[in-house]
C-alpha positions, 0 to 999 in steps of 0.5 A: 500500500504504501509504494501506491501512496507513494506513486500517488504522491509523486504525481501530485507534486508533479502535476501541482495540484489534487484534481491533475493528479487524479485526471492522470492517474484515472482516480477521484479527488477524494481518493487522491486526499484520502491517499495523501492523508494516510501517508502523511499520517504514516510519516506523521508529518504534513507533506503539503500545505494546502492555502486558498485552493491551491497547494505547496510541497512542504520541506518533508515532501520535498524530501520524500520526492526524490525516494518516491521517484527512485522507487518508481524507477526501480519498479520500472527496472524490476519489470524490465529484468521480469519482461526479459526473461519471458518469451513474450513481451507485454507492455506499451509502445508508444510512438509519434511520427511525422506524416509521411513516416506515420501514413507510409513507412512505418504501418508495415513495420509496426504490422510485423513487430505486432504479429511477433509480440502480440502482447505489446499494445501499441499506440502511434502519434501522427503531426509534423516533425516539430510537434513529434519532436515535442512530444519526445521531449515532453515525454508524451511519446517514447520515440519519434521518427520524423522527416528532414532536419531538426535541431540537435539536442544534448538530451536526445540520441538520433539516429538516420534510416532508409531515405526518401526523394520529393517529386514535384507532382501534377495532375495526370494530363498536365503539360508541365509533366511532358519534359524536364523542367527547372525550378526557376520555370516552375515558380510561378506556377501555382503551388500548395504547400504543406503547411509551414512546420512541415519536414516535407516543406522545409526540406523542399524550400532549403533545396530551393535555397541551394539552388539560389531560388527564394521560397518566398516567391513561390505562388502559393494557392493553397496550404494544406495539414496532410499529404492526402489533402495536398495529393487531392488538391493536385488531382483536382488541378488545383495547381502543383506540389512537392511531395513525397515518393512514397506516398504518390506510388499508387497514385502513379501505378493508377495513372491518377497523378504525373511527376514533373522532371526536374533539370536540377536532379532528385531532392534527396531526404533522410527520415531520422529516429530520436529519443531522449538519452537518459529517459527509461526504457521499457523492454518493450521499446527497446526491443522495437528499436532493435527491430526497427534499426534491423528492419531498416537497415536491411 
C-alpha cells in the first residue's frame, strides 16, 4: 500500500495540484486526499500545505520526492529484468511520427513487430516533425521518427534510416509533366504547400535555397495539414506540389497523378529516429528499436 501512496504522491507534486493528479492517474479527488492523508499520517508529518485552493510541497515532501521517484524507477527496472526473461513481451509502445513516416513507412513495420509480440499494445502519434519532436521531449511519446532536419539536442540520441526523394507532382494530363523542367520555370506556377512546420516543406524550400531560388516567391494557392489533402488538391488541378515518393506510388501505378522532371536532379531526404538519452526504457521499446534499426537497415 504504501509504494501506491507513494506513486500517488509523486504525481501530485508533479502535476501541482489534487484534481491533475487524479485526471492522470484515472482516480477521484477524494481518493487522491484520502491517499495523501494516510501517508502523511504514516510519516506523521504534513507533506503539503494546502492555502486558498491551491497547494505547496512542504520541506518533508520535498524530501520524500526524490525516494518516491527512485522507487518508481526501480519498479520500472524490476519489470524490465521480469519482461526479459519471458518469451513474450507485454507492455506499451508508444510512438509519434511525422506524416509521411506515420501514413507510409512505418504501418508495415509496426504490422510485423505486432504479429511477433502480440502482447505489446501499441499506440502511434501522427503531426509534423516539430510537434513529434515535442512530444519526445515532453515525454508524451517514447520515440519519434520524423522527416528532414531538426535541431540537435544534448538530451536526445538520433539516429538516420532508409531515405526518401520529393517529386514535384501534377495532375495526370498536365503539360508541365511532358519534359524536364527547372525550378526557376516552375515558380510561378501555382503551388500548395504543406503547411509551414512541415519536414516535407522545409526540406523542399532549403533545396530551393541551394539552388539560389527564394521560397518566398513561390505562388502559393493553397496550404494544406496532410499529404492526402495536398495529393487531392493536385488531382483536382488545383495547381502543383512537392511531395513525397512514397506516398504518390499508387497514385502513379493508377495513372491518377504525373511527376514533373526536374533539370536540377532528385531532392534527396533522410527520415531520422530520436529519443531522449537518459529517459527509461521499457523492454518493450527497446526491443522495437532493435527491430526497427534491423528492419531498416536491411
Amino acid at each position: 500500500m504504501l509504494d501506491t501512496q507513494l506513486k500517488i504522491f509523486k504525481t501530485v507534486v508533479e502535476k501541482g495540484g489534487f484534481s491533475l493528479a487524479a485526471q492522470e492517474l484515472h482516480m477521484t479527488q477524494s481518493s487522491v486526499s484520502q491517499q495523501i492523508q494516510c501517508l502523511e499520517s504514516h510519516y506523521g508529518m504534513k507533506l503539503f500545505d494546502r492555502m486558498y485552493h491551491k497547494i505547496k510541497v512542504t520541506q518533508a515532501g520535498s524530501a520524500l520526492y526524490p525516494y518516491a521517484l527512485e522507487l518508481e524507477r526501480l519498479y520500472q527496472k524490476t519489470n524490465k529484468t521480469m519482461q526479459a526473461l519471458k518469451a513474450d513481451i507485454t507492455g506499451q509502445l508508444q510512438i509519434g511520427c511525422s506524416m509521411t513516416v506515420g501514413e507510409y513507412y512505418m504501418p508495415e513495420i509496426l504490422g510485423s513487430f505486432s504479429r511477433m509480440h502480440p502482447l505489446v499494445l501499441i499506440s502511434m502519434e501522427v503531426a509534423n516533425t516539430e510537434q513529434i519532436t515535442s512530444m519526445v521531449i515532453g515525454g508524451s511519446v517514447s520515440l519519434g521518427f520524423i522527416e528532414g532536419h531538426y535541431e540537435q539536442m544534448d538530451m536526445l540520441v538520433d539516429r538516420q534510416f532508409a531515405g526518401d526523394q520529393l517529386v514535384v507532382i501534377a495532375p495526370i494530363d498536365s503539360k508541365m509533366a511532358i519534359k524536364p523542367m527547372s525550378l526557376a520555370e516552375l515558380m510561378n506556377a501555382r503551388w500548395i504547400m504543406r503547411e509551414k512546420d512541415s519536414g516535407t516543406r522545409r526540406i523542399f524550400e532549403e533545396f530551393l535555397i541551394s539552388r539560389g531560388l527564394d521560397p518566398k516567391k513561390l505562388n502559393i494557392c493553397a496550404e494544406m495539414g496532410s499529404t492526402q489533402a495536398v495529393m487531392e488538391a493536385v488531382k483536382r488541378e488545383m495547381g502543383i506540389a512537392a511531395i513525397s515518393r512514397l506516398a504518390i506510388q499508387n497514385a502513379i501505378k493508377h495513372c491518377e497523378l504525373s511527376v514533373i522532371p526536374l533539370e536540377e536532379g532528385g531532392i534527396e531526404r533522410t527520415f531520422t529516429m530520436i529519443y531522449c538519452k537518459d529517459r527509461f526504457q521499457t523492454c518493450a521499446v527497446e526491443k522495437f528499436i532493435s527491430y526497427f534499426i534491423e528492419k531498416a537497415t536491411n
